[in-house]
PLY file of the C-alpha trace (Angstrom):
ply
format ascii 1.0
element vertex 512
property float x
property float y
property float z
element edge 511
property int vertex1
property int vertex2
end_header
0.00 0.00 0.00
3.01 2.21 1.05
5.01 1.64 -2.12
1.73 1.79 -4.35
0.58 5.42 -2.82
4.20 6.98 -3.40
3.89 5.16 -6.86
0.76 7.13 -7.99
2.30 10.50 -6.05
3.12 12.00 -9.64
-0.44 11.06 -10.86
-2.06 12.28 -7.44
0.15 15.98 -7.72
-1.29 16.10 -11.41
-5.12 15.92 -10.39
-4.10 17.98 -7.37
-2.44 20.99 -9.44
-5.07 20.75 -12.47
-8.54 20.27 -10.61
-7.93 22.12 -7.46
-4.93 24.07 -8.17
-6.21 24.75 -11.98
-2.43 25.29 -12.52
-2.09 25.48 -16.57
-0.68 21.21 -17.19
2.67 22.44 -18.46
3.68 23.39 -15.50
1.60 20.50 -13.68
2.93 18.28 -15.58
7.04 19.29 -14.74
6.44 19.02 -11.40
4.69 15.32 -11.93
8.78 15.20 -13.27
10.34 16.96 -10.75
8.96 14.58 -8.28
8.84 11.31 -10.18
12.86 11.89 -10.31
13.16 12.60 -6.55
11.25 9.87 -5.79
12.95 7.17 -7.79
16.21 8.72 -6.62
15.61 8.80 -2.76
12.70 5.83 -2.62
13.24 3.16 -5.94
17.27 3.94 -5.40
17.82 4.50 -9.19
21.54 5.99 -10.16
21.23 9.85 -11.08
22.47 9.08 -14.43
19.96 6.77 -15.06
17.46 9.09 -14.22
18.66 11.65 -16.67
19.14 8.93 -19.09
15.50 7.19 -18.94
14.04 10.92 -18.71
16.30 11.98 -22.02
14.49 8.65 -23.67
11.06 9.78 -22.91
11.84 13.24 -24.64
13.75 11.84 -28.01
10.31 9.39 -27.97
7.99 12.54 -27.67
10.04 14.55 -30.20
9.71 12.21 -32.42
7.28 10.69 -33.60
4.62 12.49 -31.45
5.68 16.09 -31.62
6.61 16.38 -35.10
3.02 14.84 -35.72
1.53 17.39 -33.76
2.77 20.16 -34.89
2.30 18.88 -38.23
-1.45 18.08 -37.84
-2.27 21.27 -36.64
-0.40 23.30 -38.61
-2.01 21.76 -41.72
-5.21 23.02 -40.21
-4.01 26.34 -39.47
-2.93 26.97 -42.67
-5.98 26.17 -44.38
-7.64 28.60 -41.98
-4.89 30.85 -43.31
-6.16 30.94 -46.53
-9.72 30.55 -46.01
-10.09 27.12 -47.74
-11.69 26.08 -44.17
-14.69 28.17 -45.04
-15.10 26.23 -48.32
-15.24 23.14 -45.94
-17.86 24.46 -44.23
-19.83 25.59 -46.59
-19.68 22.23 -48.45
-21.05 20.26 -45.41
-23.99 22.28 -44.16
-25.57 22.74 -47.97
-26.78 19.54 -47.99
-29.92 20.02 -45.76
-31.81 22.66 -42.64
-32.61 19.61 -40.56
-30.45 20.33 -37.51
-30.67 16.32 -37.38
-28.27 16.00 -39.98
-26.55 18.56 -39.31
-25.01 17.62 -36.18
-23.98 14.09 -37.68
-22.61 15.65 -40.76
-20.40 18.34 -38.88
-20.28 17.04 -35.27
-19.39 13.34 -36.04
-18.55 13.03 -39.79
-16.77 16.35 -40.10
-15.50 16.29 -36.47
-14.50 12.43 -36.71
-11.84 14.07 -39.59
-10.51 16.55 -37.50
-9.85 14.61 -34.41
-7.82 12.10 -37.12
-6.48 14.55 -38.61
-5.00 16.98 -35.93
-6.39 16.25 -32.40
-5.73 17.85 -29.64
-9.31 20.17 -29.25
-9.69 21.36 -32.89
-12.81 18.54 -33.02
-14.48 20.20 -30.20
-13.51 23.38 -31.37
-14.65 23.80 -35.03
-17.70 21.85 -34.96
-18.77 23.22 -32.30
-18.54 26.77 -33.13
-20.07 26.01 -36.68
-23.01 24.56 -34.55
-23.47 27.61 -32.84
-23.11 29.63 -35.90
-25.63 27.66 -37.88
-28.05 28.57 -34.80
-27.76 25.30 -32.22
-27.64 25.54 -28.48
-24.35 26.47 -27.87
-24.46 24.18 -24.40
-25.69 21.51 -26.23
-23.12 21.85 -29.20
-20.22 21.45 -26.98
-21.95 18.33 -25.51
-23.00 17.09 -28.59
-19.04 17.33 -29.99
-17.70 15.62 -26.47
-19.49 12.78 -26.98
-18.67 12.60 -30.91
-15.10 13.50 -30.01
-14.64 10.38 -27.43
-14.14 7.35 -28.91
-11.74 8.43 -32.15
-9.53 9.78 -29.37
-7.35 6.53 -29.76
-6.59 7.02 -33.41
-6.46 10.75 -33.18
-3.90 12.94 -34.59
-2.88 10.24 -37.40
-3.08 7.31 -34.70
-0.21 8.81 -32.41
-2.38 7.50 -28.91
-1.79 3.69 -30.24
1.10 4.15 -31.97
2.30 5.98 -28.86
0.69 2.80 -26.58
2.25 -0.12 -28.84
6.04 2.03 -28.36
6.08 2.14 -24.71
4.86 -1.51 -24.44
6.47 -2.74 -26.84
3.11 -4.43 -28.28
2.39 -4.94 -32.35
0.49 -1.62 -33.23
-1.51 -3.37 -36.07
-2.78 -6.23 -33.48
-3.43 -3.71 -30.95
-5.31 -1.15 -33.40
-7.41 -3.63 -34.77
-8.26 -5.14 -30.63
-9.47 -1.15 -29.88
-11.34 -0.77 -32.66
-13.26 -4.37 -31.66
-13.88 -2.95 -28.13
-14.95 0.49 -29.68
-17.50 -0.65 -31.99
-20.47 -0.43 -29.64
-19.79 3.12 -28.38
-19.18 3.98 -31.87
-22.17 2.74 -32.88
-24.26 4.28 -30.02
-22.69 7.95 -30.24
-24.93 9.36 -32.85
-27.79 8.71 -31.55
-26.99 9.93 -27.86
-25.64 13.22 -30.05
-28.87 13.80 -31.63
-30.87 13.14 -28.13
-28.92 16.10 -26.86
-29.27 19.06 -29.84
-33.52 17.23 -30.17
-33.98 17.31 -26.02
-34.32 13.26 -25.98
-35.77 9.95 -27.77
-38.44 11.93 -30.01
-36.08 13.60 -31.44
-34.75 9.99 -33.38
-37.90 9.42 -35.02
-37.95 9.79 -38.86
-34.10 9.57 -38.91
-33.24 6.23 -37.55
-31.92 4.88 -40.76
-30.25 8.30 -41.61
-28.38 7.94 -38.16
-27.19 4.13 -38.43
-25.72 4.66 -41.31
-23.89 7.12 -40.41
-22.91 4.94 -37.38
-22.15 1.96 -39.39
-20.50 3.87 -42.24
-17.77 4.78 -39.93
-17.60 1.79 -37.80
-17.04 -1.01 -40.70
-14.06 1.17 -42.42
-12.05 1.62 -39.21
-12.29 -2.03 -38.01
-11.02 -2.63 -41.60
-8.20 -0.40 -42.16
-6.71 -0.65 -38.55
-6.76 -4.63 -39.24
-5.34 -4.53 -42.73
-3.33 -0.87 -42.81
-2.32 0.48 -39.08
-3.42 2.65 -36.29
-2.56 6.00 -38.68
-5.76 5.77 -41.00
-8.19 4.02 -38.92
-10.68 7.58 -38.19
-9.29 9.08 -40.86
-10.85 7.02 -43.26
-14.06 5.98 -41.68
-15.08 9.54 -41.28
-14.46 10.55 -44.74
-16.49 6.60 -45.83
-19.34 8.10 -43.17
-19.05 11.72 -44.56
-19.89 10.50 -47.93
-22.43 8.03 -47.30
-24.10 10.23 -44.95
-23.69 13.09 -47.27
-25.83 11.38 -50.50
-28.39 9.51 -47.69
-28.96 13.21 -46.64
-28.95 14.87 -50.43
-32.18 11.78 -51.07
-33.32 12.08 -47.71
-34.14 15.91 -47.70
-35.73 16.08 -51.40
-38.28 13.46 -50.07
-39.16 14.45 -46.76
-39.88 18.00 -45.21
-38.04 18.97 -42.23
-40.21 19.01 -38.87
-40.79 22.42 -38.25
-38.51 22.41 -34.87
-35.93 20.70 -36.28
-35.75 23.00 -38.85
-32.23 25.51 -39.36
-31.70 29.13 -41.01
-29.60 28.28 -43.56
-28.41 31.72 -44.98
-25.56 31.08 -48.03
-24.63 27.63 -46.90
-26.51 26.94 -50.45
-23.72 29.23 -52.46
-21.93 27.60 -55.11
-18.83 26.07 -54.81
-16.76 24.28 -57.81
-15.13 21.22 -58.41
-11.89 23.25 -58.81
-12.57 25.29 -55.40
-13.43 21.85 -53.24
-10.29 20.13 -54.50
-7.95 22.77 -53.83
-9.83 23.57 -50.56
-9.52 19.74 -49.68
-5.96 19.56 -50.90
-3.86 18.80 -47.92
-6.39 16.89 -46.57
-6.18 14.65 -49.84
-2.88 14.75 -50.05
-2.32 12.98 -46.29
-4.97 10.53 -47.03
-2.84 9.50 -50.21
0.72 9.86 -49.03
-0.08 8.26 -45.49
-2.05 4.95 -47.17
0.62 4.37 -50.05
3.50 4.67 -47.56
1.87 2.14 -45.50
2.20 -1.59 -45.34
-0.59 -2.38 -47.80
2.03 -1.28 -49.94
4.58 -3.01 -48.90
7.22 -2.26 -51.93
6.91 1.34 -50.64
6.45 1.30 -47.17
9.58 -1.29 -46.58
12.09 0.94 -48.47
10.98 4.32 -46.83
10.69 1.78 -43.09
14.40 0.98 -43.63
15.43 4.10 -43.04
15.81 4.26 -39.75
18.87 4.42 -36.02
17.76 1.96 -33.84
19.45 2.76 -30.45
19.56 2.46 -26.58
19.52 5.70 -24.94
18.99 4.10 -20.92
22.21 3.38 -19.73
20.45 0.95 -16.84
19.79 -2.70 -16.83
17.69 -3.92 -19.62
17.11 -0.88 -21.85
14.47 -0.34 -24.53
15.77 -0.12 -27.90
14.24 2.72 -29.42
13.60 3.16 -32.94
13.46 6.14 -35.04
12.26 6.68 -38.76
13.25 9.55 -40.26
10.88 9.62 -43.78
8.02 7.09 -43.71
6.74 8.61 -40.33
3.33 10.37 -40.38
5.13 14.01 -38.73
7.00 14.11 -41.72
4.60 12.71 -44.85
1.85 15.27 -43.05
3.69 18.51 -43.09
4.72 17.61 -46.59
1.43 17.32 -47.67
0.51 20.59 -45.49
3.09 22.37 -47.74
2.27 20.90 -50.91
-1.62 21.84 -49.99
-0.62 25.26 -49.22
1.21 26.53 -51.96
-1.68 24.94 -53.99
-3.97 27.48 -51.95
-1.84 30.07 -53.42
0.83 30.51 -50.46
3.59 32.01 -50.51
7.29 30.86 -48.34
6.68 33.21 -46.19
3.09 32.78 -45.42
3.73 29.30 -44.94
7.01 29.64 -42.56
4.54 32.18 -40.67
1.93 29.99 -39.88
4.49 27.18 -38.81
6.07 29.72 -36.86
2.48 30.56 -35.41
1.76 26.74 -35.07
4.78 26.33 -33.03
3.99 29.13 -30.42
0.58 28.05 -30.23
1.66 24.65 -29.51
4.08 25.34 -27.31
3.04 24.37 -24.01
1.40 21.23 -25.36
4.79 20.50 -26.58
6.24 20.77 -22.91
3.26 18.45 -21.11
4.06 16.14 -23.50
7.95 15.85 -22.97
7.39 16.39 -19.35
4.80 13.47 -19.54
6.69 10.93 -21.16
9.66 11.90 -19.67
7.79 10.90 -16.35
6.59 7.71 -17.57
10.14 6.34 -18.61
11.44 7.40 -15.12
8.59 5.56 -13.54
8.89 2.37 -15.99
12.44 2.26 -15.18
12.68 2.43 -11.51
9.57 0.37 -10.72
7.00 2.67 -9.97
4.76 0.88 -12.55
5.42 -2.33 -11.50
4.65 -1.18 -7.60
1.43 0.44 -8.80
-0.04 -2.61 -10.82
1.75 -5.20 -8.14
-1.06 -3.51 -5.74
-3.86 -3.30 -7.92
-3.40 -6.95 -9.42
-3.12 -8.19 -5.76
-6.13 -6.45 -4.67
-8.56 -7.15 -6.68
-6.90 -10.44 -8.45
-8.70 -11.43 -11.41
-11.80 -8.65 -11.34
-9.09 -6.40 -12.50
-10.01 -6.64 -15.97
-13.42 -4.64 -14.66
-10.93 -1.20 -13.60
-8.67 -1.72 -16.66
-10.40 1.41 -18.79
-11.59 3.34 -15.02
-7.84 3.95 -15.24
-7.49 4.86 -18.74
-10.38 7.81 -18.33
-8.30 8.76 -15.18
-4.94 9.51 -17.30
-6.86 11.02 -19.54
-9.57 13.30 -17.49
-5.88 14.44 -15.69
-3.91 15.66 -18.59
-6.46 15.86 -21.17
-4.93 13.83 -23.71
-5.05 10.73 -25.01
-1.40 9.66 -26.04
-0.90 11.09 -22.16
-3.03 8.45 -20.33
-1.48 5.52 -23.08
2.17 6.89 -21.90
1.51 6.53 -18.56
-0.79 3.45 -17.57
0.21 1.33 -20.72
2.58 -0.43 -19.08
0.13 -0.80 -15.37
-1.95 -2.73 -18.18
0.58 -5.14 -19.48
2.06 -5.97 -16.00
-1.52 -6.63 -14.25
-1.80 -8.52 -17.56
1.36 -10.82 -16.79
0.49 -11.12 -13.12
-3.78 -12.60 -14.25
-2.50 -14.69 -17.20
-4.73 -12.36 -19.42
-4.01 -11.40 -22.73
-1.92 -7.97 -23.13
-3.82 -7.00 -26.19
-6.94 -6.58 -24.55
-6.19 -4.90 -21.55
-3.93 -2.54 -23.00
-6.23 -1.93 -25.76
-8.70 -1.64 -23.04
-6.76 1.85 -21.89
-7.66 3.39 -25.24
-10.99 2.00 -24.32
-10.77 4.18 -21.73
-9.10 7.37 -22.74
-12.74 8.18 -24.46
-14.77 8.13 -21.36
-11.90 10.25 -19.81
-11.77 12.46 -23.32
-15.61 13.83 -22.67
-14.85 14.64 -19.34
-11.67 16.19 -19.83
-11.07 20.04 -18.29
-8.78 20.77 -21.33
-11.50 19.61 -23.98
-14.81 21.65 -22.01
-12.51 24.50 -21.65
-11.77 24.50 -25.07
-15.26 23.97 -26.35
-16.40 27.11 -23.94
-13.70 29.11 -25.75
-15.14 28.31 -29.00
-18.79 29.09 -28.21
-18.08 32.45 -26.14
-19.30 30.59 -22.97
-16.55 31.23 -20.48
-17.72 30.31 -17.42
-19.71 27.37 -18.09
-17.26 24.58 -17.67
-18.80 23.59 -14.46
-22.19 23.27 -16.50
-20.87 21.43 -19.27
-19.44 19.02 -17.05
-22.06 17.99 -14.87
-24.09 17.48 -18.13
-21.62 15.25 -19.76
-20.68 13.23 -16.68
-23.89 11.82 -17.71
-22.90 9.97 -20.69
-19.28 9.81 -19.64
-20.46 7.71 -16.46
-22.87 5.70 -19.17
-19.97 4.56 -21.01
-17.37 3.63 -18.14
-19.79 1.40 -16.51
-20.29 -0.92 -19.99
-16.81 -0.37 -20.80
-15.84 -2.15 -17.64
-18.34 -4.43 -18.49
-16.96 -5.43 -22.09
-13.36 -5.64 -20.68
-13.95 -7.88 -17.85
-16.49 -10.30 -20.11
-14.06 -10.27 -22.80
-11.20 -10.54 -21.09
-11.98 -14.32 -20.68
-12.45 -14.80 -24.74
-9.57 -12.70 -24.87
-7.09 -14.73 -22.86
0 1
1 2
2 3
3 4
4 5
5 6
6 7
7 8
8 9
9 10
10 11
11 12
12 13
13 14
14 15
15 16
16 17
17 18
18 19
19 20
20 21
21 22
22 23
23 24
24 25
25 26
26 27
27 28
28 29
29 30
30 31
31 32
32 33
33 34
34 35
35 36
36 37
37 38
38 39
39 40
40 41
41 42
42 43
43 44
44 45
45 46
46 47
47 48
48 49
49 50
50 51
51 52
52 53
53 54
54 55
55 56
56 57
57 58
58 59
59 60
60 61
61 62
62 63
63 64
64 65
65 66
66 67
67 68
68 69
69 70
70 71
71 72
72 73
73 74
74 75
75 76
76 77
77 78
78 79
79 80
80 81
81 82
82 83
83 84
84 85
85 86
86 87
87 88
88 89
89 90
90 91
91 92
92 93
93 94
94 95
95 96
96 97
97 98
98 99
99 100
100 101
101 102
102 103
103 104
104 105
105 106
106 107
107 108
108 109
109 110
110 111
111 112
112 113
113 114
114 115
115 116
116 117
117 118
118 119
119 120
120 121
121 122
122 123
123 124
124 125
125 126
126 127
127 128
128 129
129 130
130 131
131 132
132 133
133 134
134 135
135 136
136 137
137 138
138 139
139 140
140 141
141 142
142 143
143 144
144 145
145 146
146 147
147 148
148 149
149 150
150 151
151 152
152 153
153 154
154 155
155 156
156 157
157 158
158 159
159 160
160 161
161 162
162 163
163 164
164 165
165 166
166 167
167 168
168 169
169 170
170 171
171 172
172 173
173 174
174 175
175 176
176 177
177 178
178 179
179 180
180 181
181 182
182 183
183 184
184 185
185 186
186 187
187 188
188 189
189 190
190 191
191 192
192 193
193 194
194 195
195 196
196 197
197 198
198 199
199 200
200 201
201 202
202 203
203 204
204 205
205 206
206 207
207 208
208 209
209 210
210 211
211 212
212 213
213 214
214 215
215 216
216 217
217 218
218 219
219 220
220 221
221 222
222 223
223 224
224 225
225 226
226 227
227 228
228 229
229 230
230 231
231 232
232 233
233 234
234 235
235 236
236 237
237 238
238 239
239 240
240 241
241 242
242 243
243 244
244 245
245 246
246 247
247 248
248 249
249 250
250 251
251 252
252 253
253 254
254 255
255 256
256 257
257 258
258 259
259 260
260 261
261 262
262 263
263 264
264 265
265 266
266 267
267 268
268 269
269 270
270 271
271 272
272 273
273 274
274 275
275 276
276 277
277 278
278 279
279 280
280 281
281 282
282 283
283 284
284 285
285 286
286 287
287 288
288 289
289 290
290 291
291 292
292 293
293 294
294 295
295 296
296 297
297 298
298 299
299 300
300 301
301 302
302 303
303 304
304 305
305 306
306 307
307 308
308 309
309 310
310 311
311 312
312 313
313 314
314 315
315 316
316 317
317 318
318 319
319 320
320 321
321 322
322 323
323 324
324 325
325 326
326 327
327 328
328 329
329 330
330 331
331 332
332 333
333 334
334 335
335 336
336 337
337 338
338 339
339 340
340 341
341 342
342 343
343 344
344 345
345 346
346 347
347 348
348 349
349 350
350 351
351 352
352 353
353 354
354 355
355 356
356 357
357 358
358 359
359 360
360 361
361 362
362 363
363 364
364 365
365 366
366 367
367 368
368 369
369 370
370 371
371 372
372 373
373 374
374 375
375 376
376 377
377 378
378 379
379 380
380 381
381 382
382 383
383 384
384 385
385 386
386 387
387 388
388 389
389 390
390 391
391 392
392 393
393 394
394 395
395 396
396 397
397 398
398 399
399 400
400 401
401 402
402 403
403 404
404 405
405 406
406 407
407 408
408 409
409 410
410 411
411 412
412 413
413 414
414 415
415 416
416 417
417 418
418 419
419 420
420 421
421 422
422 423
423 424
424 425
425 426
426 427
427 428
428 429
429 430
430 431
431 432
432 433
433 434
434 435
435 436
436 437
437 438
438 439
439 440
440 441
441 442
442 443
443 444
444 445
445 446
446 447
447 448
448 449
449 450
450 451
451 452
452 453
453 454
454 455
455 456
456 457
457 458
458 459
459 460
460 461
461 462
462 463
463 464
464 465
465 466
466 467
467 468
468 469
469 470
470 471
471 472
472 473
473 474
474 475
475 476
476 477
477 478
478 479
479 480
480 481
481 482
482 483
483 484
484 485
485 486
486 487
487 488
488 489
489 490
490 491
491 492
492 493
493 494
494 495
495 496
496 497
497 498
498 499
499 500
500 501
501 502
502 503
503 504
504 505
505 506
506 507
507 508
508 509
509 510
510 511
């Protein structure tokens, strides 16, 4: 108990300094490193060395892949901001019907669904949910609407860096494990929609006459992830199933609103949402989007006479000068950082930038990014120190020996924890993946699943997250009403932990 309280004392100062000390998590987050070092120092007796040396591992492993990806992601999105082809985007989605119905799929989970693959990190709360409000929703009930939409991709967010961050640190296949989350996520997946259009209708009634519309948007998104992360990798996985579902549910909606007439308070203002827009304007507005989706699926391995040459370049080294180091990999071209911000350039100077407006907005991205980029160091950073010394294997010793074989049923409680406390995804995967594949070891149940069942996890934690209702108020002009928000979502956050730990713990026993 001793050794498993001053395990989780990093974890403990982080929900301590964010929820009661509303310190920004930058700063939270270095002192969660400040006294992860002391305490494997003075308590786990690891050599000062190797606490500089598993700390310096953590923060190569953050640069790169996960930085570069990040910054690459959202500077992509800034910079078709930049040049306005993000009002083209808009436009394009909400002229396809008034029914606010459809609406919210279309943007909130179709549209949103992209952005969260595409860039993470808030922008899927963000942008939908200010084009909500814009279009006339609830502005309360657009934020909730977008939490719940935004949960579940979480895992494959930001071109798939949560798994691909999860499968580093535990040194787990990432196809196997993409393709086990996207099993466990189905349900939730499928459910989403509907609870999304419950909250913009005010409850069941609101379903009626768009059952089918709704399903297939559910379905549309489901079937192509399951696919791709089985057959292509954890990059894709959202990415493509929410353009599949933005599509399908884009011509269901075109047939859907020419035959029926849209219930009078359903029905949206629609001012020039109807305007024009040509083939020539969509492409080039869709550009860099296009342009990842190709360059990220024929670099990948279902192209295998591409994706091994580019793979191959690569340093393999160890970087922890203790007792049975990791040997960490990096790959310098066929990495999604690097094929993204190529296709970000590419895209803008098709846009019609110029060097300099595209070394501005990078410059831009980077400041704006900033402190994300030092949680994330910090936070990984952390987690190596903690791997190393044994903090890990103290906290899931404890757990595993307390609750023995019903662990399976807290496996994603503690994935919405890491994730409700730093507000990211890749966050609560860097520091609990490994808890999940040592209680794994210690039940005889299969790794896989119960790391896969962290990712579970990180969605429940996603809605709830401080970081992701703060960032939704921001967007709506409703400071103030993060306490609101949360109480309203804990709702459906609460909804999905209790079946998640349901799913794990049942099908941890197929799994095994």
């Amino acid at each position: 108990m001793f050794y498993f309280i001053l395990g989780l004392l990093p974890i403990i100062w982080l929900v301590l300094a964010l929820c009661i000390l509303k310190m920004p998590s930058h700063i939270a987050s270095v002192g969660s490193l400040i006294i992860g070092a002391i305490e494997a120092f003075f308590i786990w007796k690891l050599g000062l060395f190797e606490i500089m040396t598993a700390g310096l591992e953590g923060i190569l492993m953050a640069l790169w892949p996960i930085i570069i990806v990040i910054i690459a992601a959202v500077f992509t999105y800034n910079l078709t901001v930049y040049t306005k082809a993000m009002e083209v985007i808009k436009k394009m989605i909400t002229s396809v019907s008034d029914d606010k119905r459809i609406l919210v799929i279309l943007i909130g989970w179709c549209f949103g669904g992209f952005l969260e693959g595409m860039a993470g990190f808030g922008t899927a709360v963000a942008i939908p949910s200010s084009m909500l409000m814009a279009l006339g929703f609830n502005p309360v009930n657009a934020i909730l609407a977008c939490l719940v939409a935004n949960s579940m991709p979480t895992m494959f967010g930001s071109i798939g860096i949560p798994t691909v961050t999860l499968a580093s640190v535990t040194g787990l296949d990432a196809l196997m494990l993409g393709f086990i989350e996207t099993i466990q996520a189905a349900p939730f997946l499928l459910i989403s929609p509907f609870i999304m259009v419950m909250i913009v209708t005010g409850g069941f009634k609101g379903l009626k006459g768009v059952m089918g519309f709704i399903l297939t948007a559910a379905l549309s998104f489901v079937i192509p992830e399951i696919v791709v992360a089985r057959f292509a990798g954890a990059e894709l996985p959202v990415v493509v199933a929410s353009v599949v579902s933005l599509v399908v549910s884009f011509v269901y909606a075109m047939n859907y609103s020419k035959k029926h007439e849209t219930p009078k308070e359903y029905k949206m203002a629609n001012d020039d949402s109807k305007s024009s827009i040509t083939v020539k304007e969509a492409l080039v507005a869709w550009s860099p989007f296009i342009l990842i989706f190709v360059l990220l699926l024929i670099t990948s391995k279902l192209v295998p006479f591409i994706n091994g040459p580019l793979s191959s370049i690569k340093t393999s080294v160890h970087i922890y000068s203790g007792a049975d180091p990791s040997l960490i990999t990096f790959t310098w071209i066929n990495t999604p950082g690097v094929l993204i911000m190529l296709s970000g350039v590419i895209g803008g100077f098709i846009q019609g930038c110029s060097i300099k407006d595209i070394l501005t907005v990078l410059k831009n991205t980077i400041i704006q990014m900033s402190k994300t980029m030092i949680t994330m160091l910090s936070v990984l950073a952390l987690a190596k120190i903690m791997g190393y010394s044994g903090m890990i294997g103290a906290i899931a010793s404890f757990l595993v020996g307390t609750l023995g074989t019903f662990y399976p049923l807290v496996s994603p409680l503690i994935g919405a924890l890491g994730t409700f406390v730093t507000g990211s995804g890749t966050s609560s995967e860097v520091l609990f993946g490994n808890v999940q594949i040592e209680a794994a070891k210690a039940i005889g149940a299969n790794p896989y699943w119960l790391a896969a069942a962290n990712s579970l996890g990180t969605g429940a934690g996603k809605m709830l997250a401080p970081q992701s209702i703060a960032i939704g108020c921001a967007a709506c002009a409703l400071s103030g009403k993060d306490g609101e928000i949360l109480t309203k979502v804990f709702k459906y956050a609460l909804l999905f932990m209790i079946f998640m730990a349901v799913l794990v713990y049942f099908g941890s026993f197929i799994a095994a």
